[in-house]
LUMLOKOL-222903 format. One record per residue (C-alpha): x, y, z; residue number from 1; chain. Coordinates in steps of 0.05 Angstrom, whole numbers. Each point is the difference from the previous one (the first is absolute). Example, Ala and Ser with C-alpha at 12.3 -4.5 7.8 and 13.67 -1.06 7.14 Angstrom:
<nodes>
X|Y|Z|lummar|kemi
246|-90|156|1|A
27|69|-13|2|A
</nodes>
This chain:
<nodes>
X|Y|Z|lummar|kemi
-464|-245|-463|1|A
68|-22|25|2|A
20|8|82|3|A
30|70|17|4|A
38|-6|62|5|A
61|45|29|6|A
61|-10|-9|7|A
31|-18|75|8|A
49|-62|38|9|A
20|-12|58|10|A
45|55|-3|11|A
-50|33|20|12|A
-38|-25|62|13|A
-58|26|48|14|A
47|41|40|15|A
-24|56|39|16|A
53|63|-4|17|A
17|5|82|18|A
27|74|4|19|A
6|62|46|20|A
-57|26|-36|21|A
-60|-37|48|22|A
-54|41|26|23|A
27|35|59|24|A
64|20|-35|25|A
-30|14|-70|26|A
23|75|-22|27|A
-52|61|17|28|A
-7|14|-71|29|A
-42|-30|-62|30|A
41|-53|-16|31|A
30|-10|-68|32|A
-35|-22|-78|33|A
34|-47|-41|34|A
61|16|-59|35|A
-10|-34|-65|36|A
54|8|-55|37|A
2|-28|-78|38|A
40|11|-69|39|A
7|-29|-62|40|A
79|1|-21|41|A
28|-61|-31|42|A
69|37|-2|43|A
7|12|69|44|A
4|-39|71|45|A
-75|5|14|46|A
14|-39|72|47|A
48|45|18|48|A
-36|60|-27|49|A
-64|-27|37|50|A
37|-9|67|51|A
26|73|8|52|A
-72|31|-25|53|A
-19|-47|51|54|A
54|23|54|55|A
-26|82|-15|56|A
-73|-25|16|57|A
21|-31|65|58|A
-39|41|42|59|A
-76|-27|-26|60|A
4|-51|33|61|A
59|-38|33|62|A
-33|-75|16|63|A
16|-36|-71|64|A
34|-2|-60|65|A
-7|-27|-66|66|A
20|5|-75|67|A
-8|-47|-56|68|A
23|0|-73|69|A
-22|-29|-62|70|A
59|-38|-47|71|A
-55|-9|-55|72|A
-58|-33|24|73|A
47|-26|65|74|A
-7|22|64|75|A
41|20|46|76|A
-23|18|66|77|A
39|18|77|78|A
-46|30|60|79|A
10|-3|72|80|A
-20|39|69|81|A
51|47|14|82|A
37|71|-36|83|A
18|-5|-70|84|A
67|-4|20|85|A
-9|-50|49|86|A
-39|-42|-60|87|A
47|12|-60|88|A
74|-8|-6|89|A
42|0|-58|90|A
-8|-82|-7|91|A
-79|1|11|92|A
0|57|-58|93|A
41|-42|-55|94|A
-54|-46|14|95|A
-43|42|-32|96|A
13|20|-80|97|A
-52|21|-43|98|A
-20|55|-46|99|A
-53|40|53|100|A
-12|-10|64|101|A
-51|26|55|102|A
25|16|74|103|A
-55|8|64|104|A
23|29|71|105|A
-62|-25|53|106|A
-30|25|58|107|A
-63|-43|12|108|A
-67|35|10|109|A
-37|-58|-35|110|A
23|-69|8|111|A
41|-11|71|112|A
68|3|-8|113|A
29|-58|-20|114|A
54|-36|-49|115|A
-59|-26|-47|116|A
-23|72|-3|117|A
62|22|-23|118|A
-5|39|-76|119|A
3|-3|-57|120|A
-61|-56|-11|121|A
19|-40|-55|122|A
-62|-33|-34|123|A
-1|-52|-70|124|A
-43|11|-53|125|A
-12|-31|-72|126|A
47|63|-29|127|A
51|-14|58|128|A
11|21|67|129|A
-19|76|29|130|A
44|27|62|131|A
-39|52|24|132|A
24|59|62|133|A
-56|33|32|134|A
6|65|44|135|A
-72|11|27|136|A
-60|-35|34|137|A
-66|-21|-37|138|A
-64|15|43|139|A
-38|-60|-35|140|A
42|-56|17|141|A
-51|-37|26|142|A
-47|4|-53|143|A
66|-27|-49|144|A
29|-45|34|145|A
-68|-39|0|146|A
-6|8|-73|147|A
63|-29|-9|148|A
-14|-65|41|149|A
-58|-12|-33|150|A
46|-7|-57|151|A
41|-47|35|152|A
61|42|-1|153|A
44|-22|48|154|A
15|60|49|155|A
66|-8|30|156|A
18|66|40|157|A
-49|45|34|158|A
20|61|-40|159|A
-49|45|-48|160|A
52|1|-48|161|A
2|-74|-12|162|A
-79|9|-5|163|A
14|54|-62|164|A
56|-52|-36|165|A
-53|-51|-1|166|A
-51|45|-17|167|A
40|16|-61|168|A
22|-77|-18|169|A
-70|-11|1|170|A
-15|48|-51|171|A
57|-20|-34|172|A
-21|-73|5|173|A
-64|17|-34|174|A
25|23|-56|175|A
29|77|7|176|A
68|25|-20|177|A
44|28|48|178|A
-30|74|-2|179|A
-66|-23|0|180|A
-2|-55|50|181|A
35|50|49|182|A
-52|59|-20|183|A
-53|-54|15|184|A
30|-17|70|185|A
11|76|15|186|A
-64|12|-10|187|A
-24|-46|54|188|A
46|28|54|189|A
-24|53|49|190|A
44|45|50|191|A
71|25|-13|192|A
44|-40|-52|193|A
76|20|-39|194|A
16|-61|-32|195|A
67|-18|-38|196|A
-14|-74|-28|197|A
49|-35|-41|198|A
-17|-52|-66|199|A
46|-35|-43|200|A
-3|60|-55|201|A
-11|57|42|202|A
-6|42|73|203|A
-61|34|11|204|A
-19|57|49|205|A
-71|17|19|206|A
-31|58|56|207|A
-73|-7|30|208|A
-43|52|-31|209|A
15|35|56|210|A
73|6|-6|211|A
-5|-5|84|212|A
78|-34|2|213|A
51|31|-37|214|A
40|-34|-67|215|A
44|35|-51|216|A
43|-17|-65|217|A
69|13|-20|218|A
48|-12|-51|219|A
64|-34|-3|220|A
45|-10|-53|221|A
14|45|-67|222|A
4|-58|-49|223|A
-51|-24|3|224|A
-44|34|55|225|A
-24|-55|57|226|A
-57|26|40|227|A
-5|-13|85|228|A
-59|-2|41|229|A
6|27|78|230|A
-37|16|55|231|A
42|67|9|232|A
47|35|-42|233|A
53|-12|54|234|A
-4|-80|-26|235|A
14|41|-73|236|A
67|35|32|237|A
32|-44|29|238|A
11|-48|-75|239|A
12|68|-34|240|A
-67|-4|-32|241|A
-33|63|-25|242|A
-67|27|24|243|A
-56|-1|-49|244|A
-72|4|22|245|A
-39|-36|53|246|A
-57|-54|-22|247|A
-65|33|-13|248|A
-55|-27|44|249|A
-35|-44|-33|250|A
59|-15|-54|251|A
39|-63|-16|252|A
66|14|-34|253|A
21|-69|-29|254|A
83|3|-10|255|A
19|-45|-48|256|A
66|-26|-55|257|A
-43|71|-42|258|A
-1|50|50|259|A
-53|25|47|260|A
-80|-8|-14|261|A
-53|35|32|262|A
-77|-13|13|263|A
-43|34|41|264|A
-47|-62|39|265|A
-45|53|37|266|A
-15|67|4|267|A
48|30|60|268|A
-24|31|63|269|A
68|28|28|270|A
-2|-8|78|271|A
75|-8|13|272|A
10|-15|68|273|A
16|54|43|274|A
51|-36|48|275|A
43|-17|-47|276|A
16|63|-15|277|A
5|20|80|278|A
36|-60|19|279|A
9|-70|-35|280|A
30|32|-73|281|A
81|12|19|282|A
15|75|3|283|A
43|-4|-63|284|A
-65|-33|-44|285|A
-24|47|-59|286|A
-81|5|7|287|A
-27|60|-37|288|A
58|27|-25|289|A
33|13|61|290|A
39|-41|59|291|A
-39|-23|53|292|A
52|35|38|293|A
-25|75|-17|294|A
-69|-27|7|295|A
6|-13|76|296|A
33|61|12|297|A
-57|38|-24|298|A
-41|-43|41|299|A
45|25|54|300|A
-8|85|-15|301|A
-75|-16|6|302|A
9|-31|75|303|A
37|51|22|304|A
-56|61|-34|305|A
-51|-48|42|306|A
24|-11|61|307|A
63|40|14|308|A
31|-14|70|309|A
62|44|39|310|A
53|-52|0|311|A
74|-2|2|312|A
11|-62|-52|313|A
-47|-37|-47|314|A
23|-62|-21|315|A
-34|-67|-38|316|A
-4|-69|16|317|A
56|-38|-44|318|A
-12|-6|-61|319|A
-74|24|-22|320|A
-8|58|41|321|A
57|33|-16|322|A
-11|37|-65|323|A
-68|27|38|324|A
43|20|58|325|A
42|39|-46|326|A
-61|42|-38|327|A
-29|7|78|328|A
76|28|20|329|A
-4|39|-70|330|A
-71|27|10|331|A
4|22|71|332|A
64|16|11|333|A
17|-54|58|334|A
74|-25|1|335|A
1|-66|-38|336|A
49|-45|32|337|A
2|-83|9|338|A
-26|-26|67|339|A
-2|-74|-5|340|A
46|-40|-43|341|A
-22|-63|-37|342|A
28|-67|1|343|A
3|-14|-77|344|A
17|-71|6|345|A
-62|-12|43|346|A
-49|-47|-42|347|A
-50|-56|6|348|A
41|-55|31|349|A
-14|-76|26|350|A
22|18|66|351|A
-47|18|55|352|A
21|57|41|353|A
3|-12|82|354|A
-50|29|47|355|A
44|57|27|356|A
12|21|-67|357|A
-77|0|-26|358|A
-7|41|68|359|A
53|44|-17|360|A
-41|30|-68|361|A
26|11|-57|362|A
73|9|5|363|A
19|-55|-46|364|A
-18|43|-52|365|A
6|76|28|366|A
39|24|43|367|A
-7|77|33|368|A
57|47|1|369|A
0|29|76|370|A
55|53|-8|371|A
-46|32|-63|372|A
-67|-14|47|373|A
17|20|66|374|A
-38|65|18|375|A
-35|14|-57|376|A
-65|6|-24|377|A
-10|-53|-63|378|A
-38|-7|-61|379|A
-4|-73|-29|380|A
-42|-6|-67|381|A
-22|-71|-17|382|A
-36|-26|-67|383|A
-52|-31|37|384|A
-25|-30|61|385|A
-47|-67|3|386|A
4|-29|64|387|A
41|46|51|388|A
38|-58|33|389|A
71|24|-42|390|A
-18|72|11|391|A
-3|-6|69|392|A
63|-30|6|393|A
36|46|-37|394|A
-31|63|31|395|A
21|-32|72|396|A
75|-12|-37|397|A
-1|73|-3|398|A
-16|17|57|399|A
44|-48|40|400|A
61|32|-46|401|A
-17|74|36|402|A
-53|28|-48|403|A
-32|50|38|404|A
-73|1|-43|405|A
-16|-44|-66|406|A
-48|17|-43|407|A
-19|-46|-58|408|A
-11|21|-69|409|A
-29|-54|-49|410|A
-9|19|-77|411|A
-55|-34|-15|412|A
-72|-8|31|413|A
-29|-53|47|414|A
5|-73|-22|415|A
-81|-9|12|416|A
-14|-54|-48|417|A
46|-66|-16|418|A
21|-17|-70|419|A
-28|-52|-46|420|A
41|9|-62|421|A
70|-30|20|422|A
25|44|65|423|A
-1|-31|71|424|A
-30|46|43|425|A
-36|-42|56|426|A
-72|-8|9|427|A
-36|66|20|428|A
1|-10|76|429|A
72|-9|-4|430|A
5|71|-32|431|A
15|48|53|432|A
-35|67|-30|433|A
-69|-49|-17|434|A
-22|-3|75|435|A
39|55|25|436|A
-1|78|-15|437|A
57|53|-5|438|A
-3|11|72|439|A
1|-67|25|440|A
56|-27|-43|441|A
43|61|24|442|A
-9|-9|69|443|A
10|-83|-16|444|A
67|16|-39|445|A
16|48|63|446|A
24|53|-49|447|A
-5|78|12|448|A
-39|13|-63|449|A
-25|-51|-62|450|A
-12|25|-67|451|A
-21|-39|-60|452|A
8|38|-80|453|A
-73|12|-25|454|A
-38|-45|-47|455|A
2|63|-53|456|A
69|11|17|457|A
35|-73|-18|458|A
-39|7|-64|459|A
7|72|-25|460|A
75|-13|14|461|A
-4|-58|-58|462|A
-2|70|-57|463|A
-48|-64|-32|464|A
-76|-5|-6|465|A
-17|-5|82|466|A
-58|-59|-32|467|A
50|-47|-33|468|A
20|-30|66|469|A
-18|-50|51|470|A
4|25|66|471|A
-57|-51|27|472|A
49|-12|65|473|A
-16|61|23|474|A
-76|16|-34|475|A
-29|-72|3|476|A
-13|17|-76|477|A
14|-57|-36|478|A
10|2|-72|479|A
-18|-68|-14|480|A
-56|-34|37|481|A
21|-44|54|482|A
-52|-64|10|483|A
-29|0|61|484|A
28|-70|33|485|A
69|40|-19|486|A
-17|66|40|487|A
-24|-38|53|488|A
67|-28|17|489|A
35|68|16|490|A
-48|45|13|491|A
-35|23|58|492|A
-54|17|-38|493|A
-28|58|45|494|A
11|80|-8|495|A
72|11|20|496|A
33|55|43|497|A
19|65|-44|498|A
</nodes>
């Protein structure tokens, strides 16, 4: 058996990513997934390509960057903490030539976030090297990463995805092709996984049985046709790719010098996750046949045929409450208007904000209009809440700007239950609605009236089959068993307030 080992240097040291984004100021939302991006087109500038599919996935996850090509069985590899376009410039991306490529966006909810951990995970094998993006979590890590170091495989991040690379160059190393070495690997992973995984011949793209994260195809090209993997069809759009289906759970396309392949690894379970159709997906994202867009404005008709309120304005929280603050104006016949503005250049940054301006909330990103709030009587619908601490904020923002009651509108249910399969949403006493009821969290928020969307409500709105989602965040019904050392380290493990 010869060594596998990741590719890394000291490019790449143990650095730990020092951002706004530390515990007290961390958003009051489930924070982001991960993006992965991959095509096969020897014709075309696969870096550049890769970057901007890249750039329209920004918002999964904003910590690292990463893309590496394959010049035959050469590769080329750039990652570092930071936006894609703080990463990539046009010099780093002539760097880069190949025929395919594969492209990852992070946000870390396995492996601490750091340089090292940056994606894609590039891994040798006896057929050549594998550069694999992940956008998920496994829920047996454990149990993996010891099998793998009683193979003496040299473990060099603290990722799950480098765990699946190796798991496949093991495979590999034993004998399996490309197809069935990853098949192998796949079927020894557990929890949430869309992969896009480069080789020397080919890009691959594989969903969990599941299907719990999103990942689609398109085309590009007429003569001949290339095909692209991304997360969302917004990473298709912006390279003037065309939609064609999303991966079947279950499926691995293989994309290749011959087209596409197909092969079905497992039988799928669809439990698409329900969030990312509320909130992490971008508005302008395609997911059954529609834009996330009108989805979230049905969402908002069936808040306001819930929990109607007598209000002078309804507005949403820049950006992802706004389409559901739209169907709530359109449903109930409150003025929509805009009542905080957002500060669009507002990302993570390196630089710590001072004390007066943590104490002064969340103005660095929104900002209340007081000539539009002053005297009136305000509806604000939200996607979510998970801890309160933002909401708070914001609902005292409008009240110091002359809002004479504010009542809060949220179109989805309570986050009860944290996430296992690749969204950051706290440990369960960290969750506001786990150890707190309606009442309490209303009177905490110091709102007139709270009002979450009903469980049937979010999912009759999907006009999909209500059982081919995860909504575990908000049931504690997971679809894929979660050990017990795992559930122990974010759950309370006791009966919850409802």
């Amino acid at each position: 058996m010869i060594p596998i080992h990741s590719v890394t240097s000291d490019e790449y040291p143990e650095q730990t990513y020092n951002s706004i984004n530390s515990q007290e100021n961390r958003p009051d939302k489930p924070e982001e997934a991960c993006g992965v991006f991959g095509l096969y087109a020897p014709e075309q500038d696969v870096a550049k390509l890769t970057y901007f599919g890249l750039y329209a996935l920004q918002h999964r996850g904003q910590e690292s960057a990463g893309i590496a090509t394959f010049e035959g069985t050469k590769v080329h590899l750039h990652k570092d903490m930071g936006l894609v376009s703080q990463v990539f410039n046009e010099s780093v991306l002539a760097e880069l030539p190949g025929n395919l490529a594969v492209g990852h966006t992070r946000y870390s909810t396995t492996g601490s976030s750091r340089r090292v951990n940056a994606q894609p995970a590039v891994v040798e094998t006896r057929l050549g090297s594998i550069a694999l993006a992940h956008n998920g979590n496994l829920v047996n890590t454990t149990q993996l990463r010891e099998e793998l170091l009683k193979s003496n495989f040299n473990l060099v991040t603290t990722t799950d995805s480098e765990m699946i690379a190796f798991a496949i160059a093991e495979a590999i190393n034993a004998g399996a092709d490309w197809l069935d070495g990853a098949i192998q690997a796949f079927h020894r992973c557990q929890g949430a996984f869309s992969l896009v995984i480069a080789t020397p011949t080919g890009v691959m793209g594989t969903r969990d049985p599941n299907g719990i994260r999103p990942l689609v195809i398109g085309t590009v090209g007429t003569n001949p046709v290339r095909y692209v993997l991304a997360s969302e069809t917004c990473g298709l759009d912006i390279i003037g790719a065309e939609y064609l289906r999303d991966v079947e759970p279950g499926e691995l396309v293989w994309i290749t010098e011959e087209g596409l392949a197909s092969f079905h690894w497992s039988q799928p379970q669809r439990k698409l996750c329900i969030f990312e159709m509320i909130y992490f997906a971008r508005p302008d994202s395609i997911m059954h046949n529609e834009s996330l867009y009108s989805y979230r404005m049905r969402l908002g008709r069936q808040l306001a045929a819930e929990s109607f309120v007598e209000a002078d304005i309804v507005f949403g929280v820049p950006d992802s409450g706004i389409p559901a603050a739209i169907g709530f104006s359109q449903a109930s016949g409150v003025a929509y208007g805009e009542g905080l503005i957002k500060n669009r250049y507002v990302g993570r940054t390196f630089i710590q904000p001072t004390q007066n301006m943590r104490e002064s909330g969340i103005r660095m990103k929104l900002n209340p209009l007081k000539d539009v709030l002053a005297g009136k009587r305000v509806v604000i619908v939200d996607d979510s809440i998970v801890r309160g601490t933002t909401s708070r904020k914001l609902v005292k923002a409008l009240r110091d700007a002359g809002a004479t009651e504010v009542h809060m509108r949220i179109s989805s249910p309570p986050v009860t239950h944290p996430c296992f399969y690749g969204i950051d949403t706290d440990s369960q006493d960290q969750l506001i609605a786990a150890t707190k009821s309606v009442a309490e969290i209303t009177q905490q928020l110091e709102v007139n009236s709270l009002a979450y969307l009903s469980w049937e409500g979010m999912l009759t709105a999907t006009r999909e089959d209500t059982n081919s989602f995860c909504s575990a965040c908000f049931t504690g019904d997971y679809p894929v068993t979660i050990p017990e050392q795992v559930k122990r380290s974010k759950l309370i493990l006791e009966k919850v307030v409802v």
